[in-house]
C-alpha positions as CSV (number, residue, x, y, z in Angstrom):
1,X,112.8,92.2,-56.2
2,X,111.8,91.3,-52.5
3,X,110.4,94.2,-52.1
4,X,107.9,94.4,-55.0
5,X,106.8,90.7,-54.5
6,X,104.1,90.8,-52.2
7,X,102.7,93.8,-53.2
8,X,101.2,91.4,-56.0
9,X,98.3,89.9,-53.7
10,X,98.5,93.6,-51.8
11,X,97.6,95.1,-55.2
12,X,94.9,92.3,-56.5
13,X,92.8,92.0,-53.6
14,X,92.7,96.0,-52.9
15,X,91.2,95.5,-56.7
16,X,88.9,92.5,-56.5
17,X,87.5,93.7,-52.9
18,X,85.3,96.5,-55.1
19,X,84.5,94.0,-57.6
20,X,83.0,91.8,-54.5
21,X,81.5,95.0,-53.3
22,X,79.5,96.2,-56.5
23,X,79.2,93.6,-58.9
24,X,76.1,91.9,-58.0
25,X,74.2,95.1,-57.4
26,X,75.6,96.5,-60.8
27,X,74.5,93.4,-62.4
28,X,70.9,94.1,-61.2
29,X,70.8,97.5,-61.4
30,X,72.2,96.9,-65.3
31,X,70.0,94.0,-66.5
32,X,67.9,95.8,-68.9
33,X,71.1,97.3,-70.5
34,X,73.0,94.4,-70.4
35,X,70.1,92.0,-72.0
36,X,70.0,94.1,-74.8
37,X,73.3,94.7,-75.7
38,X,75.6,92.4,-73.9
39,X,73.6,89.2,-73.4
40,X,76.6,86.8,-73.3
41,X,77.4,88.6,-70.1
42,X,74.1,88.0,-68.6
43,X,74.8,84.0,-69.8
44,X,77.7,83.9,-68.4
45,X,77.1,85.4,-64.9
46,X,73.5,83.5,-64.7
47,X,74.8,81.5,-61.9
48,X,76.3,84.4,-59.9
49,X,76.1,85.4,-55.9
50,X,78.2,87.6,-54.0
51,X,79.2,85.1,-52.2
52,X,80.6,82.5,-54.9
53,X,82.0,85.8,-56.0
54,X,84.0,86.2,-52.7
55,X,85.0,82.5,-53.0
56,X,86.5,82.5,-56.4
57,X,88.1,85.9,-55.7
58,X,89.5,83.8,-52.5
59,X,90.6,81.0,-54.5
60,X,92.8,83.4,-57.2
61,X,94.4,85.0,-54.3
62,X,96.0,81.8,-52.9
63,X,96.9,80.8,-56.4
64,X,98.5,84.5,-56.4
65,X,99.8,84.2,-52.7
66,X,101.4,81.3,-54.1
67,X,103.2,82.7,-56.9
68,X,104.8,84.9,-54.7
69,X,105.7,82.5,-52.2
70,X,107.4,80.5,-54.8
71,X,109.4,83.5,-56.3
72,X,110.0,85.0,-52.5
73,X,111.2,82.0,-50.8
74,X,112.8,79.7,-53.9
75,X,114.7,83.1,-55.2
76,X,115.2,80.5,-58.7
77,X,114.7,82.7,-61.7
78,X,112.2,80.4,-63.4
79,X,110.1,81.0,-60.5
80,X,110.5,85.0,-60.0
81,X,109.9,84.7,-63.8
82,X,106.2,83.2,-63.3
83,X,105.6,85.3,-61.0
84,X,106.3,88.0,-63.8
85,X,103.9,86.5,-65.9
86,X,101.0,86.4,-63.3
87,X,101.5,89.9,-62.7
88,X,101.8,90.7,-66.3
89,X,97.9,89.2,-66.4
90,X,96.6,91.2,-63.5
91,X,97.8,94.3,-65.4
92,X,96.4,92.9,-68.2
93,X,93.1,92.5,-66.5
94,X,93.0,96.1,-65.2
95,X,93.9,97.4,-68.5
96,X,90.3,94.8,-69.8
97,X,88.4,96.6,-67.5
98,X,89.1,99.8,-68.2
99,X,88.3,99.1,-72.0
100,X,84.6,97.6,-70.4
101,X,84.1,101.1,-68.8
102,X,85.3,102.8,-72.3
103,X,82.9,100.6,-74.3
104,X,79.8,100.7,-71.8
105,X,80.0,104.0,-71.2
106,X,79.2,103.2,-67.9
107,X,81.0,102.8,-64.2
108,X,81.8,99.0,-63.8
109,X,83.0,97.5,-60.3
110,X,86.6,97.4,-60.8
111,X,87.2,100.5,-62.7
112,X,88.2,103.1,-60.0
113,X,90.8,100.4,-58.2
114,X,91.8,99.6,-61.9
115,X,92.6,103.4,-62.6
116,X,94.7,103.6,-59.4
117,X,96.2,100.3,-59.8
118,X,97.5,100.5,-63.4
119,X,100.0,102.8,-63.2
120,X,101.4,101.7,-59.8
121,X,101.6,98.2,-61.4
122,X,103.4,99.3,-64.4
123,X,106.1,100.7,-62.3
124,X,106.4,97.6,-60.4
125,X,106.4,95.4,-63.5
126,X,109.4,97.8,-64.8
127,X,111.2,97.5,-62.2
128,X,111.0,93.8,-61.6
129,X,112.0,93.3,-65.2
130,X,115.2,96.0,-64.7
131,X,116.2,93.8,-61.5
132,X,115.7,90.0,-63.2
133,X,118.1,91.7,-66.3
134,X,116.3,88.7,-68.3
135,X,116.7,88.5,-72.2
136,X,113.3,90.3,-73.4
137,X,112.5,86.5,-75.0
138,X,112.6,85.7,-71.5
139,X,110.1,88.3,-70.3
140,X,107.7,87.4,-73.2
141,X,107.7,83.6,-72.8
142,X,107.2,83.9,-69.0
143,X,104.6,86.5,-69.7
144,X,102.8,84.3,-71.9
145,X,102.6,81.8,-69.2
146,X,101.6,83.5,-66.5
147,X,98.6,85.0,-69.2
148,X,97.8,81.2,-69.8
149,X,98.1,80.3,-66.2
150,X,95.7,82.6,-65.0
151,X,93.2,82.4,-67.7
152,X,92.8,78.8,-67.0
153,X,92.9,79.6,-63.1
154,X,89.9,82.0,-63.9
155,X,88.2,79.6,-65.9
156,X,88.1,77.4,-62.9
157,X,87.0,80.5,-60.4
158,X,84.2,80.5,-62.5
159,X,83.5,77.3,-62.8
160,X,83.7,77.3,-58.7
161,X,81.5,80.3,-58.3
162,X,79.0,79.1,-60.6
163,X,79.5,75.7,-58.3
164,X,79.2,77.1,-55.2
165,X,75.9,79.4,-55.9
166,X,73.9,76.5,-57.4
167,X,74.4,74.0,-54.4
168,X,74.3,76.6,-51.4
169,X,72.6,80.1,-52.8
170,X,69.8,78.5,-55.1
171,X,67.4,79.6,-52.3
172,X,68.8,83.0,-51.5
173,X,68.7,84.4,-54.9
C-alpha cells in the first residue's frame, strides 16, 4: 500500500496543474457559450483569477498531502481507509470532467490529464482495496467519507479563491 500512497498528490496535481493552466483563458474564450447555455457556471466562477485558482488548487493538495501522510506514517486502517475515500473522489472528479467535455462538446482544462489519469487511478484504487482486504461495507462507508470530505474541502477552495481574487486581484482583472 506504501507504494501507491503518494502517488495520490503525484496524480492530482499532474491533473489540476492544466486546470491552472487553461481555465481562465477557457473561461474567456467560452463566455458567449457559457452565458447562454451554462450560466450557473459563469455565477459561480464570477469571482475567479488564476491566481486564487493556484491557491485553492494549493490548499486541496495539502489537505491531499495530508491524507497520505496520515495513512503512510500512522499505517491504522481507519486512516489508509480515508485515504481510500479521498482518492475514491479524485477519480470521481476525473470521471465529472470527462462527462463536462461529453456534454459541451467542447475541450475543457482538465480533460486530457483526466483521460490519462482515470485509468491509471483505477488500477491504483484496485489494488489498494485488494491489499486493505476490507469488507466491501468498509470500502463504501470510507468512500462515502472521503466523497463528503472533499466536497466540503472544495466548497471551502472556493470560497478561498473567490476570497483571495476579491481582496488582491480586483484591480488586475
Amino acid at each position: 500500500m506504501e507504494k501507491y500512497i503518494w502517488l495520490f498528490p503525484i496524480i492530482f496535481i499532474f491533473h489540476d496543474i492544466e486546470e491552472i493552466i487553461g481555465f481562465g483563458l477557457w473561461l474567456q474564450k467560452n463566455r458567449k457559450m457559457l452565458a447562454e447555455k451554462y450560466p450557473f457556471i459563469l455565477k459561480t466562477y464570477h469571482d475567479f483569477s488564476t491566481e486564487g485558482l493556484a491557491l485553492a488548487v494549493f490548499e486541496e493538495l495539502i489537505v491531499c498531502i495530508g491524507f497520505s501522510a496520515l495513512a503512510l506514517y500512522t499505517n491504522v486502517e481507519c486512516f489508509m481507509l480515508l485515504w481510500l475515500g479521498a482518492f475514491v473522489a479524485c477519480i470521481l472528479h476525473f470521471i465529472v470532467h470527462i462527462g463536462q467535455a461529453i456534454i459541451i462538446r467542447s475541450y475543457i482544462p482538465a480533460l486530457i490529464t483526466s483521460i490519462i489519469c482515470l485509468p491509471v487511478s483505477v488500477w491504483i484504487l484496485f489494488q489498494c482495496i485488494v491489499i486493505l482486504g476490507c469488507p466491501l461495507i468498509k470500502i463504501v462507508l470510507f468512500s462515502f467519507i472521503g466523497i463528503v470530505a472533499v466536497l466540503s474541502n472544495l466548497k471551502f477552495a472556493h470560497l478561498l479563491m473567490e476570497k483571495f481574487t476579491k481582496r488582491y486581484m480586483g484591480d488586475f482583472k
